[in-house]
C-alpha positions in Angstrom: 5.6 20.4 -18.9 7.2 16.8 -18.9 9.8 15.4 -21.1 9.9 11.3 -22.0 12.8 10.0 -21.0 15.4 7.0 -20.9 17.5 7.1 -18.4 18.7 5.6 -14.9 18.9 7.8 -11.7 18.8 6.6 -8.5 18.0 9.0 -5.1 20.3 8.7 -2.6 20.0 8.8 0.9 21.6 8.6 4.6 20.3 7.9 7.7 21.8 10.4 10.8 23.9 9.4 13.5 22.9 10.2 17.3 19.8 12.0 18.4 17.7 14.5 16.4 14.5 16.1 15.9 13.0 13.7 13.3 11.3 15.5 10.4 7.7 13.0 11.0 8.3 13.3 14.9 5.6 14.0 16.8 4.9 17.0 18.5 5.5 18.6 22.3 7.8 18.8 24.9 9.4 15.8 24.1 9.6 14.3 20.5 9.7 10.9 19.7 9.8 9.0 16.3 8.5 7.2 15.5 5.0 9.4 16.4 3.4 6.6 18.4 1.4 9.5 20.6 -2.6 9.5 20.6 -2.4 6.5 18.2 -5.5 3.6 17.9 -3.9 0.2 17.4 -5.4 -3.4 17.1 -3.8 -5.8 20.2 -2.1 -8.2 18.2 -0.2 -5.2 16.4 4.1 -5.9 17.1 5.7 -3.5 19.9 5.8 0.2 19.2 9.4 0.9 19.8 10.5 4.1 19.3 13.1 6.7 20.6 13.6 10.1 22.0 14.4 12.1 18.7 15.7 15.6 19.8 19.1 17.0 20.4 20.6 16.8 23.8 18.5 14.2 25.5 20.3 12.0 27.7 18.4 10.3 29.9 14.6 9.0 30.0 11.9 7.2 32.2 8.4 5.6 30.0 6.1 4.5 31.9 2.7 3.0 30.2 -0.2 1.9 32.6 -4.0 1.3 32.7 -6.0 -0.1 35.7 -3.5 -0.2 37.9 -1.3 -2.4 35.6 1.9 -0.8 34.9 5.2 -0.9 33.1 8.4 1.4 32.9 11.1 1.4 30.3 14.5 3.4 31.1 16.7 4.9 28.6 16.2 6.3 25.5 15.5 3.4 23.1 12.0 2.5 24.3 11.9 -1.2 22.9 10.0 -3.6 24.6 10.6 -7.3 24.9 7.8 -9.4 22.6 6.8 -11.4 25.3 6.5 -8.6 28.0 4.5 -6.6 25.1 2.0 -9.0 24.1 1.1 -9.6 27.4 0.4 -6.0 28.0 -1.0 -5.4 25.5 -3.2 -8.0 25.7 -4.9 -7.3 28.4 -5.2 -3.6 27.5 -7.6 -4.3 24.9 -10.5 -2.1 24.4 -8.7 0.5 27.3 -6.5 3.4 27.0 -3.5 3.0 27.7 -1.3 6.2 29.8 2.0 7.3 29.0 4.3 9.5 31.4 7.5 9.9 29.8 10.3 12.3 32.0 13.4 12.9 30.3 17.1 15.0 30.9 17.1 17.2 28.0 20.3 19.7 27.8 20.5 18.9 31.4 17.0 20.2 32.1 14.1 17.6 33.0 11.3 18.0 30.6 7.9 16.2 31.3 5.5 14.7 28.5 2.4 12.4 28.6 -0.2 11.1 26.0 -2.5 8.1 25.4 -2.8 5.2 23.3 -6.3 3.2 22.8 -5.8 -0.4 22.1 -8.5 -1.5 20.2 -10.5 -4.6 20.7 -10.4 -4.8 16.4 -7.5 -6.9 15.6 -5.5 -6.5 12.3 -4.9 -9.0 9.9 -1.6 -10.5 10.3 0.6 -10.5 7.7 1.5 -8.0 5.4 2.7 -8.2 1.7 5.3 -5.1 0.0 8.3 -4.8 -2.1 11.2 -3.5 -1.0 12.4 -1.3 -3.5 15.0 1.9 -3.7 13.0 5.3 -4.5 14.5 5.2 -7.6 13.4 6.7 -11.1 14.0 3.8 -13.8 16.3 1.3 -11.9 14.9 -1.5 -11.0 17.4 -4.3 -9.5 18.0 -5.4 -5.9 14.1 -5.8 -5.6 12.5 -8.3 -3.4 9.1 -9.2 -2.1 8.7 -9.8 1.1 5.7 -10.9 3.8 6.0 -9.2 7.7 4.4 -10.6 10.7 2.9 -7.8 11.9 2.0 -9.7 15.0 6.0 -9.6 15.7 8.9 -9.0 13.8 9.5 -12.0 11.6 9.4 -11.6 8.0 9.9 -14.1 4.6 11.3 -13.4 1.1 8.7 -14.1 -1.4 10.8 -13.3 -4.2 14.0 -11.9 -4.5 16.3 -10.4 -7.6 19.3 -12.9 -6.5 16.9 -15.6 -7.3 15.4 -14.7 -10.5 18.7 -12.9 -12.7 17.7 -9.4 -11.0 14.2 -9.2 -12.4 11.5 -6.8 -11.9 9.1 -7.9 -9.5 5.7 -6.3 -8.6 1.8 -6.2 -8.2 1.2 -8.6 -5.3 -2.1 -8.8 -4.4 -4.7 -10.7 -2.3 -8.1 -12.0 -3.2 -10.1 -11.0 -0.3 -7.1 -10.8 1.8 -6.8 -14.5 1.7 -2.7 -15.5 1.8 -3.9 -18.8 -0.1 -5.6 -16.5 -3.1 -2.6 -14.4 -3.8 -0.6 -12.9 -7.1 2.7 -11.9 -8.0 4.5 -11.1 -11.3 8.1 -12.0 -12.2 8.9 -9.2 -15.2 11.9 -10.4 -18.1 11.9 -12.6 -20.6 11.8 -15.9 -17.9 9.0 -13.9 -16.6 5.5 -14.2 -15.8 2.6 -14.3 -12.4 2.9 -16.5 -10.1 -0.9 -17.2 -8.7 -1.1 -18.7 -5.2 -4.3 -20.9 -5.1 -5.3 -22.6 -2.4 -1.6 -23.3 -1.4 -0.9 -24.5 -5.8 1.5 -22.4 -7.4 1.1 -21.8 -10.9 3.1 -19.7 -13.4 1.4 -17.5 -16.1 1.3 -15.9 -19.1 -2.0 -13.6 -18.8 -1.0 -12.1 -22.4 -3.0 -13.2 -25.5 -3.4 -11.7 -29.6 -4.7 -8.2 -29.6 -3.8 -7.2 -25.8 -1.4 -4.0 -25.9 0.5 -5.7 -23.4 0.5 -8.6 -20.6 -1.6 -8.1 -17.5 -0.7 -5.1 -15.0 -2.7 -3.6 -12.5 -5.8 -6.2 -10.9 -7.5 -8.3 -8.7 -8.6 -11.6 -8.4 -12.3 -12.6 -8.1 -14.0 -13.9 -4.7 -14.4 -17.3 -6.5 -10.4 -17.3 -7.6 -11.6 -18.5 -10.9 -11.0 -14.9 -12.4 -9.2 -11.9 -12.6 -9.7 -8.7 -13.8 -6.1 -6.8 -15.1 -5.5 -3.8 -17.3 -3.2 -3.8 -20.0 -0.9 -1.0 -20.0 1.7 0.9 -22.3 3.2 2.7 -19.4 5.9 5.5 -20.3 8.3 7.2 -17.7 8.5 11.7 -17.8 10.1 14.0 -16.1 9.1 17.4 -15.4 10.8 20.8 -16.6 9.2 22.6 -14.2 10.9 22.9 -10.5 9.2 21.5 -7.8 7.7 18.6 -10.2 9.7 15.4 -10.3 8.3 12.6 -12.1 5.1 11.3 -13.9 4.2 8.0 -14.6 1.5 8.2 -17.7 -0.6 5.1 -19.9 -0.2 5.8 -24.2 -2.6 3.5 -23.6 -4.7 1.5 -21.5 -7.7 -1.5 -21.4 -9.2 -4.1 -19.7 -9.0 -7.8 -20.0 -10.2 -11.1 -17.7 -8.1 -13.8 -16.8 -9.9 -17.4 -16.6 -7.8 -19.4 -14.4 -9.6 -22.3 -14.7 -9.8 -22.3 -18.9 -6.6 -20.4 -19.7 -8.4 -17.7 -21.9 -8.1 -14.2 -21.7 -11.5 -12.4 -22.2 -11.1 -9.6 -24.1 -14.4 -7.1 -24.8 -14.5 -3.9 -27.1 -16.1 -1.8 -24.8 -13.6 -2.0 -22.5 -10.6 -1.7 -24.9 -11.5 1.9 -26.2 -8.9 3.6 -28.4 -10.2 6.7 -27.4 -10.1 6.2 -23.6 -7.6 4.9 -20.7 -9.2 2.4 -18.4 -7.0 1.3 -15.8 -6.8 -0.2 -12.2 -9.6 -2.6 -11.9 -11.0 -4.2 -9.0 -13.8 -6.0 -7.9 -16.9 -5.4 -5.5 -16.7 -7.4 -2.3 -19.3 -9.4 -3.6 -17.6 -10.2 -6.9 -21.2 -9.5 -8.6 -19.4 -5.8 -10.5 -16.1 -4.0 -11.6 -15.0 -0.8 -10.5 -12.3 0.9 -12.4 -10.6 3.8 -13.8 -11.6 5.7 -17.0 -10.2 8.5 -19.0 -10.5 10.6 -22.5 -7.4 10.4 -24.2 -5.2 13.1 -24.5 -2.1 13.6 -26.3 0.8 12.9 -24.0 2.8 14.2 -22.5 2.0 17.2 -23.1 -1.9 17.5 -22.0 -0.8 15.5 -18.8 -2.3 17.7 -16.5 -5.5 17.5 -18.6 -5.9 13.7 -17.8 -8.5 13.0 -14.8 -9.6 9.7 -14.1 -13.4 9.0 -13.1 -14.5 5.7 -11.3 -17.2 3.6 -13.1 -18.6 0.7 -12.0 -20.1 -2.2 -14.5 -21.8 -5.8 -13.5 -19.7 -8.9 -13.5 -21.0 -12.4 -14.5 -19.3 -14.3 -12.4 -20.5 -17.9 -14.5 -19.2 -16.4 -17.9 -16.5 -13.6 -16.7 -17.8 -10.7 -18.8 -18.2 -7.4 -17.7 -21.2 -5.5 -18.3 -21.9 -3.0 -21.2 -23.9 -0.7 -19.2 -21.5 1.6 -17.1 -22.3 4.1 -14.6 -20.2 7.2 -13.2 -19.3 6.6 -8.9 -16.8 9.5 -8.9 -16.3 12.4 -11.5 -12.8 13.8 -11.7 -13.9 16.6 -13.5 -16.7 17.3 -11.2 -14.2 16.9 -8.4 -11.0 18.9 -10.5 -9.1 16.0 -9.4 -8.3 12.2 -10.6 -8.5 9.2 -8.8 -6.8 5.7 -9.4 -6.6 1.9 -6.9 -9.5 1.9 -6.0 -10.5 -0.9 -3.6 -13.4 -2.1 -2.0 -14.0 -2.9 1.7 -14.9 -6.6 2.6 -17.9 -5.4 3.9 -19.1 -3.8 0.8 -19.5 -0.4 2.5 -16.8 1.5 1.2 -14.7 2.1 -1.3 -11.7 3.8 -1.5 -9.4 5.3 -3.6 -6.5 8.3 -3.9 -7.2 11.3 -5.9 -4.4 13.8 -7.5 -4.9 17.0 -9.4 -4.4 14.9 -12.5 -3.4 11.6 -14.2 -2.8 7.8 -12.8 0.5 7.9 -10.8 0.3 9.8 -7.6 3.8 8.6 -6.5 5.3 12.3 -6.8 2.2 14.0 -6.1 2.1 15.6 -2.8 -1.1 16.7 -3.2 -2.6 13.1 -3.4 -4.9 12.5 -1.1 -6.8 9.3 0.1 -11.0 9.2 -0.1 -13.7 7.1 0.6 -17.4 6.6 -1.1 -20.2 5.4 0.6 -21.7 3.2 -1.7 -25.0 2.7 -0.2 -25.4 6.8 -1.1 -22.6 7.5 -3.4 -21.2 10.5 -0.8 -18.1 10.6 -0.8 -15.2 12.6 1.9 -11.4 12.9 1.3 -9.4 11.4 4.5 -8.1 15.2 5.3 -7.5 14.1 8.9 -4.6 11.6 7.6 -3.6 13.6 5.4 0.6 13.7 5.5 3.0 16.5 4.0 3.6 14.7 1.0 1.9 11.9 -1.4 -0.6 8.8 0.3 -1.0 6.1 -2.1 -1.7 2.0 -2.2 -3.9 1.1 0.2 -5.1 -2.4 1.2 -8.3 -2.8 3.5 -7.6 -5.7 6.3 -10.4 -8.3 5.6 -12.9 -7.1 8.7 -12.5 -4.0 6.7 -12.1 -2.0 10.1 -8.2 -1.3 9.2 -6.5 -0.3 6.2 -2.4 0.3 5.5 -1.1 2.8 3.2 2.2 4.1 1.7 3.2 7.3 3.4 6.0 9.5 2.3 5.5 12.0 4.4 8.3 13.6 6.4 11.7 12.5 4.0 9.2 12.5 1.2 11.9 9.6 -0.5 11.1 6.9 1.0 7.2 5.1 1.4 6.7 3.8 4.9 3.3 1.6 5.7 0.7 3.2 7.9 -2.2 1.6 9.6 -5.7 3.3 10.2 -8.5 1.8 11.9 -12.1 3.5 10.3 -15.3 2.9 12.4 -19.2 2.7 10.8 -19.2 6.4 10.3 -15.9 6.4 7.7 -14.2 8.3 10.5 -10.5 7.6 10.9 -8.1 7.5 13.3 -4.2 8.9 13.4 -1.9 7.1 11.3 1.4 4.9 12.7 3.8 3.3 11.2 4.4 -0.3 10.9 6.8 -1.1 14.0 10.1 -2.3 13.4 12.0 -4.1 16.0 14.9 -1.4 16.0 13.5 2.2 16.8 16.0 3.7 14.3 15.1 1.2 11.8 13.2 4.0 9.3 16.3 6.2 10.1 18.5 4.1 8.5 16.6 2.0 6.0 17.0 2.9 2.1 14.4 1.1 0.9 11.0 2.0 0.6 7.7 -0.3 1.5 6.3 -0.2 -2.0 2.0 -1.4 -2.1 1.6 -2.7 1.2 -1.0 -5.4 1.1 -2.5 -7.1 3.9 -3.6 -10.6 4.2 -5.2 -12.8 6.9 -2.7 -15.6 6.5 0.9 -16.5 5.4 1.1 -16.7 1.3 3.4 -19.7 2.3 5.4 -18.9 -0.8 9.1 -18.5 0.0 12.1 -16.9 -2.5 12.9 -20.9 -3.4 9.6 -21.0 -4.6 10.1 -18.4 -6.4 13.4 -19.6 -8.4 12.1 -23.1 -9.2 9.2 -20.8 -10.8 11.0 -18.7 -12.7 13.0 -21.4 -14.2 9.6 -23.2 -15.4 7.9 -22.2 -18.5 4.6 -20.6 -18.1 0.9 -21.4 -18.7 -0.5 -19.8 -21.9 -3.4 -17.9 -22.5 -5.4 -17.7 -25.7 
């Protein structure tokens, strides 16, 4: 049972001082966090610092080699110079990589070794998130920010200092292109910023007879279009222990954005009253729409009844209309489960998407899980190998679509983290890390979280001064 609510609460949360066994460690004789062991990484990824995370260690000797090349690293902070990294790394690419670790635990030594493969894929380079506490309904002190992922420099798109402590969110990429990009300023200066082809432009995607503006979307191949819901999105909590939070649509449609016209295409059959659709996103192609579809159901009390299929209709990329005839890619009742974000893989292989036991915001579920289709045979497998202890959500593909990034909040469970995966021909996957941060006890004392990690393939070039001049500007309107 859930209860609709108004109110502000806020999580709190400490990092610990001195050693200890981190709760997302890794595993054997000696535990480090963050778990770089056994990992697959692209060679242009930043260094992957980390520390000895147990009680009692004192002293410690890394040592990572392949071929004959080798380098040690003393102490307990294992944190690389960039340069000395990148040249490493470098030339490890497509080679495993050793590591023999020795360390003085409770004045014992203790041995450990494991393996990381560098692979010869590379990443895209920049990646997109808000930085936001793991709050309920309080909003403020969010900013938008862009992270080399090649090293540790990183830009303020937007910030709340900037734009009188506005929400900000749903940055997104058009085909992972930094120079096709989206963000929305929220309040009554408000409205989304589009990044095209280096022209900022601010606008109001809201027209007559749309239950709200623009939400959830993408932006079309072309960047002449977008394809948003519209959502009436209402906050819950649960009565029942162990249940925190639900995030639920009173109602939900679709609409298209014409960037080049400034008209919002609105079409019945896509704006049912008596069914939710929700989180939109094109084929790699541009040529259809998948997106998210349920039967209405009164709320919140029939909450755990909602489950969200994935449909998939044509898109007429001359006209921006979306089909009429709409075919089934994923049953959630079939599956007893309900998927949302979908997202297709640049190579038009794949798509994935995270599925719950019920409804649209898998934030507080820790049951949600991360799946893929196949979409030249429509099989689809659940990513139980990455699987973490509590809820995966918001993925982004990188634009070879050989990587992807998720939000992780496994371990704390409070705060989302980004993780990278690299997924071969075959939709196999490999284990999970987390985005390095120059300091190894950076996630130990950050208390924000990495909210929709997005990746792109170059720099949005938008800074936070951008962003003011923006919001002081009126915006574009839509009919």
């Amino acid at each position: 049972m859930v209860c609709a609510i108004a109110l502000c609460l806020t999580l709190p949360g400490c990092g610990s001082k001195g050693t200890y066994t981190a709760v997302d460690g890794s595993e054997g004789p000696l535990v480090i966090y963050p778990d770089y062991k056994d990992v697959t990484i692209p060679a242009n990824i930043a260094p992957l610092n980390f520390h000895y995370a147990m009680r009692g260690v004192d002293k410690a000797t890394t040592t990572f080699s392949f071929d004959g090349t080798s380098v040690t690293v003393k102490g307990v902070e294992v944190e690389w110079s960039l340069r000395k990294w990148k040249s490493f790394i470098r030339q490890a690419a497509g080679k495993t990589v050793s590591v023999e670790a020795q360390a003085t635990v409770d004045g014992k030594t203790v041995s450990d070794s494991w393996s990381i493969y560098v692979s010869p894929d590379s990443i895209d380079g920049y990646l997109t998130y808000r930085l936001i506490e793991p709050s309920y309904q309080m909003f403020n002190e969010v900013s938008i920010m862009e992270r080399c992922i090649e090293d540790f420099s990183e830009t303020v798109i937007c910030d709340y200092r900037r734009t009188d402590n506005s929400c900000m969110n749903c940055h997104i990429h058009g085909q992972q292109r930094g120079d096709l990009s989206m963000y929305y300023i929220r309040g009554p200066k408000g409205g989304a910023i589009l990044n095209r082809d280096g022209k900022l432009r601010k606008l109001n995607l809201n027209a007559p007879g749309m239950l709200s503006g623009t939400v959830y979307g993408e932006i079309h191949p072309s960047g002449r279009f977008g394809v948003f819901s519209t959502n009436i999105i209402l906050p819950s909590f649960h009565t029942v222990a162990g249940n925190r939070m639900e995030v639920y649509d009173s109602g939900s449609d679709l609409t298209v954005a014409d960037f080049d016209n400034n008209r919002m295409i609105n079409l019945p059959h896509t704006a049912r009253t008596d069914r939710f659709e929700t989180f939109p996103c094109f084929s790699a192609k541009g040529d259809c729409v998948f997106y998210c579809v349920a039967d209405t159901q009164p709320l919140p009390k029939d909450i755990t009844k909602v489950r969200y299929d994935i449909v998939r209709a044509s898109f007429d990329s001359t006209t921006g209309y979306i089909g009429t005839d709409i075919d089934t890619v994923w049953s959630g009742t079939a599956h007893n489960g309900s998927a949302c974000h979908p997202k297709a893989s640049p190579s038009g292989r794949w798509l994935m998407f995270t599925v719950a036991d019920y409804g649209t915001f898998p934030l507080y579920h820790t049951e949600s899980t991360l799946h893929v289709i196949d979409l030249e045979n429509g099989q689809d497998h659940a990513l139980d190998a990455i699987k973490g202890d509590k809820s995966d959500t918001y993925h982004s593909w990188s634009s070879d679509g050989k990587w992807f990034v998720f939000a992780s909040k496994r371990g704390d469970g409070q705060y989302g983290k980004p993780y990278f995966c690299h997924i071969d021909a075959d939709g196999n996957t490999t284990k999970p890390f987390v985005l390095p941060q120059k300091s190894s006890r950076f996630y130990n004392y950050s208390l924000k979280s990495f909210n929709v990690p997005d990746l792109g393939n170059s720099s949005t070039g938008m800074t936070a001064r951008d962003a003011r001049i923006m919001y002081r500007l009126p915006s574009e309107k839509f009919d």
